[in-house]
C-alpha positions as CSV (number, residue, x, y, z in Angstrom):
1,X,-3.9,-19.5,25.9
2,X,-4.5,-19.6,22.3
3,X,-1.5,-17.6,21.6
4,X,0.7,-20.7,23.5
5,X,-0.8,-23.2,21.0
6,X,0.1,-22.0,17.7
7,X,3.3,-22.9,19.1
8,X,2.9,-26.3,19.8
9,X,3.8,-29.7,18.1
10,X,4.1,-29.2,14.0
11,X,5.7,-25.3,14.8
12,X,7.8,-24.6,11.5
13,X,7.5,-20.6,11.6
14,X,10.1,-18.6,10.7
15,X,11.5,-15.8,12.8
16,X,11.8,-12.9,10.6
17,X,11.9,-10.5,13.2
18,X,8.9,-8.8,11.8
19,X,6.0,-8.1,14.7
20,X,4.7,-10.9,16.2
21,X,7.8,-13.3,14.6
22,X,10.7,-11.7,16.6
23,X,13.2,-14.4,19.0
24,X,12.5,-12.0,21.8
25,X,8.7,-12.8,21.2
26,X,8.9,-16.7,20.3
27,X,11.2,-17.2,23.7
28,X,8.8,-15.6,25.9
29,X,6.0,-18.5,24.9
30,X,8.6,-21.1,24.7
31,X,11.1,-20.5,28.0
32,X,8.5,-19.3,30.4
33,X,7.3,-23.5,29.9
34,X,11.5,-24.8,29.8
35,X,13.0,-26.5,32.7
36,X,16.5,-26.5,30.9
37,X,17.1,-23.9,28.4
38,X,20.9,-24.5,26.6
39,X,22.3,-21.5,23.7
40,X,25.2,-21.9,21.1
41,X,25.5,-18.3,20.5
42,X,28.0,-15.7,18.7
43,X,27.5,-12.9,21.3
44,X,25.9,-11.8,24.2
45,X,25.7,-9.4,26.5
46,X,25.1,-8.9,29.8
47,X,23.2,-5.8,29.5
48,X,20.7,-7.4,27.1
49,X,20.0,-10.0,29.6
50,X,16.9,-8.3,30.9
51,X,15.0,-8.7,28.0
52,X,14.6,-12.5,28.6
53,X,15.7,-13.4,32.2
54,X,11.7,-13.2,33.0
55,X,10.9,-15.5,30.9
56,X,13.5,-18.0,32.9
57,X,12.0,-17.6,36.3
58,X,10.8,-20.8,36.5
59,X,13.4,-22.4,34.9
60,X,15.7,-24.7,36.4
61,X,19.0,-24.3,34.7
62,X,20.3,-22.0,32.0
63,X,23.5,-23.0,29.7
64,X,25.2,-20.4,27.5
65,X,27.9,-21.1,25.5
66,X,29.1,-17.8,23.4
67,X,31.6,-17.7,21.0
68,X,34.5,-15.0,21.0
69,X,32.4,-11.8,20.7
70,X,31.4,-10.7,23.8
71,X,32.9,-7.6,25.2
72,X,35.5,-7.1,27.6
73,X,33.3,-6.4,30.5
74,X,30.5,-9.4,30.2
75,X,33.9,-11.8,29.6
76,X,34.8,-10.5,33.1
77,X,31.5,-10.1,35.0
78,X,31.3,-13.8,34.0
79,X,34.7,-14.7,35.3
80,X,34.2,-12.9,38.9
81,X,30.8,-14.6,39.6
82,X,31.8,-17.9,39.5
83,X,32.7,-17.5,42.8
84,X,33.6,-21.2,43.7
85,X,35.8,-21.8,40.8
86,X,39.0,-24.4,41.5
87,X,41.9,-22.0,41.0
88,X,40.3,-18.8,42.5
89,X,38.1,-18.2,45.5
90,X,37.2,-15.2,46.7
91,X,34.9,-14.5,50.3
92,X,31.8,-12.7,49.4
93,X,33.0,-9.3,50.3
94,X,35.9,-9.9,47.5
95,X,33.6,-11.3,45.2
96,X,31.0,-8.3,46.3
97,X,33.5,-5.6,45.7
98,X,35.1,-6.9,41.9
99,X,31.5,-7.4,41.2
100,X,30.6,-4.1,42.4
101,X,33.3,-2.8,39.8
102,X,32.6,-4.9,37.3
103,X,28.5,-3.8,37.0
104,X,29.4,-0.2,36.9
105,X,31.5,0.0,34.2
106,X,28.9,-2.6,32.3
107,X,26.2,-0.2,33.5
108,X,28.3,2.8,32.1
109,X,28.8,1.6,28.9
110,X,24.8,0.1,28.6
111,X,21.4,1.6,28.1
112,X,20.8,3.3,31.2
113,X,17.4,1.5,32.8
114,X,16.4,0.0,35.8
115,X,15.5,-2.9,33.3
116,X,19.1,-3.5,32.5
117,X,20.4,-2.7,35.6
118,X,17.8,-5.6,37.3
119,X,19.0,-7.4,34.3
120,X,22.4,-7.4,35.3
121,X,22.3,-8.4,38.9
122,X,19.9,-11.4,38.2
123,X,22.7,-12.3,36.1
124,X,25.0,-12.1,38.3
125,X,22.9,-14.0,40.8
126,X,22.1,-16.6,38.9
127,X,25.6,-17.7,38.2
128,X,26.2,-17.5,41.8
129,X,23.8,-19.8,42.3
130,X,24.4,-22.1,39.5
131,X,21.0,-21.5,37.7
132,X,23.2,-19.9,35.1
133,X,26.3,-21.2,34.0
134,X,28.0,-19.4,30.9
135,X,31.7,-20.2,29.2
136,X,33.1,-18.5,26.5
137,X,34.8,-20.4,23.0
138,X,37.4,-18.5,22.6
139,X,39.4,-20.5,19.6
140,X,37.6,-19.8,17.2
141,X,34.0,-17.0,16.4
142,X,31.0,-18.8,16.3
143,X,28.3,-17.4,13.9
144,X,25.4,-19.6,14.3
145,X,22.7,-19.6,16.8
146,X,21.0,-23.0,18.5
147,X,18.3,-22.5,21.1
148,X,17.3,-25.8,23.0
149,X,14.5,-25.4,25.1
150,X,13.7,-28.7,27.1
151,X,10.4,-29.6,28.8
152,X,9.6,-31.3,32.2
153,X,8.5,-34.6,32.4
154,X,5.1,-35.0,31.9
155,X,4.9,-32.0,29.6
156,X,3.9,-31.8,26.3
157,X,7.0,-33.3,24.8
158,X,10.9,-33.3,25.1
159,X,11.4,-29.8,24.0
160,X,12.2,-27.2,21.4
161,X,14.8,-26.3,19.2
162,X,15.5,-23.0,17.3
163,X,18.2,-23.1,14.9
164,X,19.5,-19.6,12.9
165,X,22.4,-17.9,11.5
């Protein structure tokens, strides 16, 4: 409990990725709290998604926007599971099957875990379900990196913000 509350209010601290300072760290007090968590980042990818999804149990909605470094793979596992997109539909044995193809050449090419492979089909699931709804920027790369972190009513206040290059 004490560790949440260094966090709270007035929190100016620098992430310096030293022990105790890392993101990974910081978001795991922060999100576990966040009933709408929203990134602006440069990359991401799928395979890393274990190391937070956790974190975003409890959290109601999940908005990534990544700029034009991503690889191949996560740019098409995120295609495929929006299953109930306007100009393609697929049943669920279609979208089960490209899926299917999709994670194992992601799981080829990634640390091989049971974390990342849980990792990967949450995210999969989650965009199914719309608790996770990621687009790619493709016009232009996008270096910076905004985390907004936004509280439920009643909470402490309206949110967090974490800001980077």
């Amino acid at each position: 409990m004490a560790k949440d509350n260094k966090f709270m209010n007035s929190d100016l601290t620098f992430i310096t990725n030293e022990k105790g300072q890392n993101l990974k760290e910081r978001f795991e007090v922060l999100i576990k709290d966040t009933k709408f968590f929203d990134c602006l980042v440069g990359y991401f990818y799928a395979s890393g998604f274990h190391a937070i999804y956790k974190s975003l149990e409890k959290t109601k909605r999940v908005r990534i926007l990544i700029g034009i470094s991503t690889n191949p793979q996560t740019y098409d596992l995120m295609q495929k599971a929006k299953v109930e997109q306007s100009a393609l539909q697929f049943s669920s044995a279609e979208a089960k099957e490209k899926l299917g193809e999709i994670v194992e050449k992601e799981m080829e090419d990634a640390e091989d875990s049971e974390k990342t492979e849980s990792g990967i089909y949450t995210f999969i699931d989650w965009i199914k379900n719309g608790k996770l709804e990621i687009r790619a920027y493709p016009s232009e790369k996008i270096h910076a990196k905004v985390y907004i972190m936004t509280f439920g009513e009643g909470d402490r206040d309206k949110g967090r913000v974490i800001t980077g290059s």
